[in-house]
Structures are given as structure tokens and as C-alpha cells.
VEXGUBA-737994 format. One line per field, with one value per residue (C-alpha): residue number from 1; x, y, z; residue in one letter. Coordinates in steps of 0.001 Angstrom, whole numbers. Each point is the difference from the previous one (the first is absolute). Layout:
<sites>
num <- NUM,... $
u <- X,... $
v <- Y,... $
w <- Z,... $
residuo <- A,... $
</sites>
This chain:
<sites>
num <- 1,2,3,4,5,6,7,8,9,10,11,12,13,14,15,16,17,18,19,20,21,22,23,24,25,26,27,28,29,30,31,32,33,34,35,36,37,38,39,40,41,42,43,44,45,46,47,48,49,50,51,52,53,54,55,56,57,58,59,60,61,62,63,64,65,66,67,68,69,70,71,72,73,74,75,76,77,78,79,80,81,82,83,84,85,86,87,88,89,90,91,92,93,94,95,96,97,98,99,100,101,102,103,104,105,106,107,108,109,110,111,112,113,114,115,116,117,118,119,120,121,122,123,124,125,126,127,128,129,130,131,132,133,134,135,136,137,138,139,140,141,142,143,144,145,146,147,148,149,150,151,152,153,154,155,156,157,158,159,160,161,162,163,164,165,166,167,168,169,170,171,172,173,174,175,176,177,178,179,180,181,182,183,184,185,186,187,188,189,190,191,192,193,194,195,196,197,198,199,200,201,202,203,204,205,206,207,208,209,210,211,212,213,214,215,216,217,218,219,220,221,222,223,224,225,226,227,228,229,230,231,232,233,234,235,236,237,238,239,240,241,242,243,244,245,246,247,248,249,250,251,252,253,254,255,256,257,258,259,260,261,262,263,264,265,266,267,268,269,270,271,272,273,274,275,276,277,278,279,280,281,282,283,284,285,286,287,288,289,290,291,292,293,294,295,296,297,298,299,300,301,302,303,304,305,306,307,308,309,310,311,312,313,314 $
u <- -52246,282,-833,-3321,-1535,593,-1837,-2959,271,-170,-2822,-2236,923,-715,-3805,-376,1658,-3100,-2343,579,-2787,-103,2411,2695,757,-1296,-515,-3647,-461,-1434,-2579,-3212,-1499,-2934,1117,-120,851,1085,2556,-180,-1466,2178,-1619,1566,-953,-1525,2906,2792,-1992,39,3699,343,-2264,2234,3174,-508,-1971,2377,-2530,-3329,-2667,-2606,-2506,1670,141,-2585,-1648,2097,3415,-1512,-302,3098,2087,-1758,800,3474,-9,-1326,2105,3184,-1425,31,3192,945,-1555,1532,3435,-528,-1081,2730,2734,1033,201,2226,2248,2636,738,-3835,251,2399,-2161,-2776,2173,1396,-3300,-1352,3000,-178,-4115,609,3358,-2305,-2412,2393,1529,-3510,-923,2760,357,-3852,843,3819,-350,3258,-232,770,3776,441,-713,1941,2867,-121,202,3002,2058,-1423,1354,3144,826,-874,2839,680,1392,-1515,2556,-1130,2603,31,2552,1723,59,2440,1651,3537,2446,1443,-3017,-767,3127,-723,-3393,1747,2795,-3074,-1497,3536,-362,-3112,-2442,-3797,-638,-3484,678,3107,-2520,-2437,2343,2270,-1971,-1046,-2515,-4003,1206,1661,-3676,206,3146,1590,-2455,-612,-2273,364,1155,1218,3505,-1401,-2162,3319,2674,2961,2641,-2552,-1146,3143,1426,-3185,342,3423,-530,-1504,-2726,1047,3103,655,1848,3230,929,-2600,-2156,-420,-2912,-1175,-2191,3310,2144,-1640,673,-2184,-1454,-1657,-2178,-740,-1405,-2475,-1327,-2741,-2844,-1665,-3885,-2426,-1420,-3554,895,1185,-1597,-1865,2723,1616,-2880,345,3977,-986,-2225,2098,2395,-2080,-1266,3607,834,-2582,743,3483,-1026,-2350,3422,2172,-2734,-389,2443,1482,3009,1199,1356,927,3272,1315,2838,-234,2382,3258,-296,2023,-2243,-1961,1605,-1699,-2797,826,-487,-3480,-1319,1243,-2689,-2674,1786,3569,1829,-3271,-935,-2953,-911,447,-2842,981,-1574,-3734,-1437,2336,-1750,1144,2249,-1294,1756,1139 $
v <- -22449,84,3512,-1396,-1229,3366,1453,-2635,1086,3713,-312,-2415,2649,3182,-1969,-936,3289,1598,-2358,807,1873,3339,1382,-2783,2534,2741,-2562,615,3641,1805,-2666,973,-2187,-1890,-4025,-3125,-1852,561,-2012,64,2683,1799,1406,-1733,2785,149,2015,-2080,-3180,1560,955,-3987,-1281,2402,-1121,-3942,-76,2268,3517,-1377,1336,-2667,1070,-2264,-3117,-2228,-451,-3135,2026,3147,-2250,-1872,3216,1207,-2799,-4,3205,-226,-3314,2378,2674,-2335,-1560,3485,454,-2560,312,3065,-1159,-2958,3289,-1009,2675,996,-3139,-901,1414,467,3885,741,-1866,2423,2545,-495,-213,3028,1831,-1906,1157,3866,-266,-896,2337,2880,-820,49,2785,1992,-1120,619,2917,-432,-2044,-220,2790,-1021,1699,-2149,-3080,986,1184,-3315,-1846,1750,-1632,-2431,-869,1632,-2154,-3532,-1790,816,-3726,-3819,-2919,-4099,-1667,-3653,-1026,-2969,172,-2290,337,598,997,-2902,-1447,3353,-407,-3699,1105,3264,-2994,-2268,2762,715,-3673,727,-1599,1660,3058,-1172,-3924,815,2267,-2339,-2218,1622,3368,236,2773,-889,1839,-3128,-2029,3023,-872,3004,3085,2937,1240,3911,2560,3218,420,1521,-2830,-1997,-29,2135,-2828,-1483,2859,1272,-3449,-144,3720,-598,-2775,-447,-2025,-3935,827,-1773,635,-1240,1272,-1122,2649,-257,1515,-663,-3046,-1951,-104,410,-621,2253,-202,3385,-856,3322,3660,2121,4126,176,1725,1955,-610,2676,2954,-936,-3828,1099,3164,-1916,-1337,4078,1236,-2497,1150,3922,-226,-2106,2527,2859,-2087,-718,3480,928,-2098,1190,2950,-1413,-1871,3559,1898,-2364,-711,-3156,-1356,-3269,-2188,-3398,-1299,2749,-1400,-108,3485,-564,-3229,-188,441,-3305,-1752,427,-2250,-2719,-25,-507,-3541,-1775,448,-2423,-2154,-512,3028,2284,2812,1590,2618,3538,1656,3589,-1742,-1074,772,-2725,-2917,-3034,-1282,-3549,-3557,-1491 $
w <- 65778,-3699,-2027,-1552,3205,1605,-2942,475,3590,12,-2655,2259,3437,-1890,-785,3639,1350,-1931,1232,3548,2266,912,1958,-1185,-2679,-2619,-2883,-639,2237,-2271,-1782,747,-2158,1114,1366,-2027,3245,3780,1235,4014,-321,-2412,-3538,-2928,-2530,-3493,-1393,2141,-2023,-3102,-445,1592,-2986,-2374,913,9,-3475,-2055,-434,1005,2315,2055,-2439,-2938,2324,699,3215,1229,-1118,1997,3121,-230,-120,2847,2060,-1028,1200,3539,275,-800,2338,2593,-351,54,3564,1214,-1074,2105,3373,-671,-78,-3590,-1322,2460,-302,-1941,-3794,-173,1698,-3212,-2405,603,12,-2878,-1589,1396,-1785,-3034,-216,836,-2700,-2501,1013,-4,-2912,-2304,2060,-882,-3370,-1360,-1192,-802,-3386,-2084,-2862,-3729,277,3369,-1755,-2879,2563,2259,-4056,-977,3434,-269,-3543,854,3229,-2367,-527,-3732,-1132,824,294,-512,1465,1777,2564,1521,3828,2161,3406,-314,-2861,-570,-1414,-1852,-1936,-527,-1603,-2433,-1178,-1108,-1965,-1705,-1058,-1796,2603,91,2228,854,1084,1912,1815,523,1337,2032,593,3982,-1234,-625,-3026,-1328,-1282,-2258,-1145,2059,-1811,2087,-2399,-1096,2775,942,1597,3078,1028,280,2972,-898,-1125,-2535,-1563,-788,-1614,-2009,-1367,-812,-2417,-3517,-1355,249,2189,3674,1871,807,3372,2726,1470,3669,1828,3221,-1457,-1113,-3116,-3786,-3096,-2720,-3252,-1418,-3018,-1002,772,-1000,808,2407,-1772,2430,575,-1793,2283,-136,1168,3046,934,2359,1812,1,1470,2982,-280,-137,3147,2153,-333,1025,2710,1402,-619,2293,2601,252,691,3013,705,-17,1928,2752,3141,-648,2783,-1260,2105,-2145,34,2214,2059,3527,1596,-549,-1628,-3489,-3093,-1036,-3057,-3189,-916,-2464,-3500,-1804,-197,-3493,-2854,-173,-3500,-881,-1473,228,2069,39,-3042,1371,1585,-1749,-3260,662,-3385,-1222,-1739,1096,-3175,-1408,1058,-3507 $
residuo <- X,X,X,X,X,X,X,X,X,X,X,X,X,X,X,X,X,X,X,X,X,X,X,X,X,X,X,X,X,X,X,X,X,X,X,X,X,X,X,X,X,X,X,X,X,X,X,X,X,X,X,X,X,X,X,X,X,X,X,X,X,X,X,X,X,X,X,X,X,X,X,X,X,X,X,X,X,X,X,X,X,X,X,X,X,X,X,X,X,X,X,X,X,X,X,X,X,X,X,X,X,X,X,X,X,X,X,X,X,X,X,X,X,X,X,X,X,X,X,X,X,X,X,X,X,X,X,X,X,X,X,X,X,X,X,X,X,X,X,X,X,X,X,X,X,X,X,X,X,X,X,X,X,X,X,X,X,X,X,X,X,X,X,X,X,X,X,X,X,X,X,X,X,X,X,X,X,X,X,X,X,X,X,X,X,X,X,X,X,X,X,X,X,X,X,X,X,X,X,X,X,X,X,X,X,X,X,X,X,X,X,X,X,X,X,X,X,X,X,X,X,X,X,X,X,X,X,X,X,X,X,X,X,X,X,X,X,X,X,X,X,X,X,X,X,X,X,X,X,X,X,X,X,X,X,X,X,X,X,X,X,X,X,X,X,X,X,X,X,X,X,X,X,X,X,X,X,X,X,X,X,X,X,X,X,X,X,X,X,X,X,X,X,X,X,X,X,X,X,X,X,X,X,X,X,X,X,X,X,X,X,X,X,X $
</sites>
């Protein structure tokens, strides 16, 4: 089951795990709101329809729909409530990844309530924004490389690629030609960069070079064998305060927020038990490495750095 169907999933059992009757669970409890409908009996209640209506139209209340709109959400609503019934009697809630679904999005709901809850009255002073800005600028990568790159499988053909250059042929149509990178309808360009969003091996060859230089030794990585170009460099200018003091707030109080559930986390009793070996069994051998980043000589840009813009493709 792929990750965005389990998403669709838990979203459409948290609805019907709230549209179930009483005494399936404490969704609605303490509504006493007058009804709108009964289902079977069951009260389908003004303020259970309202935050319905709110949360399908983006804000609104009933009052800004029309009559047909009012009706139509309504029946939407009892038709969820009772596919929510029966899913019950049928045990599938019970069944299957279903029981985690919901229980994920129970925790997922009382998270986010916690988290506002906790943070109403926790919002990020001036000198914490000002604090969080000065890491944040100091963690940014302080230099941008544009480089392109020639990637084939073995060294051999590397070499082969670094002695047609030497004879004066074009950096770009030798990539597009012999290139096994998407890079190469771009003639090879990697557009502008920051070491760390590269693996290891490349970063290193491209800091080590000058503007126009290629190099002459192929760099391996664990994509294959490549032969690259830097075109040039430039300093990373870091973005103004007030641009992203949005974006620091969100930084400030995720923070605090983690902070205080660590604390929940050091105050509770917590016995782990995952990848414990068995009594006397030897030790389990170390998981493998990390999955290779998503493009060819990238990794992912550090998540100490946030605040950083996102530096333009040329």
C-alpha cells in the first residue's frame, strides 16, 4: 500500500470513526447541540454539521450556502455516518491495517491539539527569532557552485570522454550524447548548488577546481564514473530577516514543541524492545546504508538549514 493511499485512508476512517453512534466511541460525547438529523436513531448534531460544512468549504458556516448546498452536505454526511455503522457491524475496523489507520489518526488529531494547546501562549519572542536567524545564516553553506557533468558506467569510457575534451571537442554535446544522466538535454548543467547537497566524491572534485576546469581524473560515486565541468561560483547572500521571519517563527515553535515532548519522553517509562536480539543470540548486524538520493550526485539539502532559500536553476 503506497504512502498517499494510506493518507487518503486514515483521512476517510478518522471521518467515519467520528460518524459512528454512541457508544462506538467519544467522537461527539460532549455535543449537546440540538440534531440536524438522526441516523438509526443516532443525533447527527448541529455543531458536528457545522465543523463538517467548515472543513469541506475552506472557513464557511451553512449559513453562506444555499439551500441545495445545505442539503447535499447533509446527506453526504448521514451517507458517511452510515458507512461508518456499517464498517462497524462488518468488524472493519477491527480488520486489517484499518485498527492502525484510526489509530494513527486519533494521535495525529490530539498531536495537533496538544501542540496549539501548548503553544497559544508560547509565541517566539523578537530575540528568539533573531537567535534562530543568526544559525540559521551561520549553518548556510557560505559558497554556490554551477557545474555540469558527464555520467557513464565504467572508467574506461570516462577516460575516453576527458581525451575528447583534450582534443577540443564541446563539453555540452559530448554530454548530450554520451551522458546517461536526464542532465544531458541540458547539455550536462546542474544548475547552481551547495557542496552539501552533493554525495561526498562530487563535491569534493567540484570544490577543488576553478572556473572552466574539468576534470581529468574520473570521479566515481556510487551512480558511476564522471567527468566535470564547473562553470563558476558565487557567495550565497543570505535572505533578509523580515523575508523569512515567518518561516522562523514556525522554526522557533517547533522547537519548543519538541523540547517539550522530550521531556514527556524523559518523564515517562519507556522499555524498548526493537531489534533486541533474542538471549544469547549474537548482536543483529547493522542496518544498511540510507537509500541513494533521489538525482544523480545529489543528496538532500541539510535539514539544520530551513530558513535557506532555495538558490535559482540558471
Amino acid at each position: 500500500m503506497n504512502h498517499s493511499r494510506l493518507i487518503v485512508l486514515a483521512a476517510l476512517l478518522a471521518a467515519l470513526a467520528a460518524c459512528q453512534p454512541k457508544g462506538a466511541g467519544p467522537a461527539t460525547s460532549t455535543d449537546t447541540s440540538p440534531p440536524v438529523a438522526t441516523v438509526n436513531g443516532v443525533p447527527i448534531t448541529k455543531d458536528f454539521y457545522e465543523f463538517y460544512i467548515k472543513g469541506i468549504t475552506q472557513g464557511k458556516s451553512s449559513a453562506d450556502l444555499t439551500p441545495q448546498q445545505r442539503a447535499a452536505a447533509l446527506d453526504n454526511l448521514i451517507r458517511a455516518r452510515l458507512v461508518g455503522e456499517q464498517a462497524v457491524k462488518d468488524g472493519l475496523d477491527k480488520n486489517g491495517d484499518n485498527q492502525y489507520l484510526l489509530e494513527l489518526s486519533r494521535l495525529n488529531v490530539l498531536q495537533q491539539a496538544v501542540e496549539q494547546n501548548y503553544l497559544k501562549d508560547r509565541k517566539p519572542t523578537d530575540q528568539e527569532l533573531k537567535t534562530e536567524y543568526d544559525a540559521q545564516v551561520a549553518a548556510m553553506p557560505k559558497t554556490e557552485y554551477h557545474a555540469r557533468h558527464i555520467l557513464v558506467a565504467n572508467e574506461a569510457e570516462a577516460r575516453k570522454i576527458i581525451d575528447r575534451l583534450d582534443k577540443g571537442e564541446k563539453f555540452d554535446v559530448l554530454a548530450k550524447s554520451d551522458s546517461l544522466d536526464p542532465s544531458k538535454s541540458n547539455g550536462g548543467d546542474l544548475g547552481w548548488f551547495s557542496p552539501e547537497r552533493m554525495v561526498p566524491e562530487f563535491a569534493g572534485a567540484v570544490i577543488a577546481m576553478k572556473p572552466n576546469e574539468y576534470t581529468h581524473n574520473p570521479v566515481h560515486t556510487q551512480y558511476g564514473w564522471h567527468v566535470i565541468q564547473l562553470l563558476d561560483t558565487r557567495e550565497v547572500t543570505p535572505p533578509p530577516f523580515d523575508q523569512v521571519k515567518g518561516r522562523l517563527e514556525q522554526i522557533v515553535q517547533a522547537k519548543k514543541f519538541r523540547s517539550y515532548t522530550d521531556d514527556l519522553m524523559k518523564a515517562a517509562k519507556v522499555d524498548k524492545f526493537l531489534d533486541q536480539p533474542a538471549t544469547g543470540a549474537p548482536p543483529a548486524a547493522a542496518p544498511g546504508a540510507a537509500a541513494p538520493p533521489p538525482a544523480p550526485g545529489a543528496q538532500s539539502a541539510p535539514a539544520s538549514a530551513p530558513a535557506q532559500p532555495t538558490p535559482p536553476k540558471n
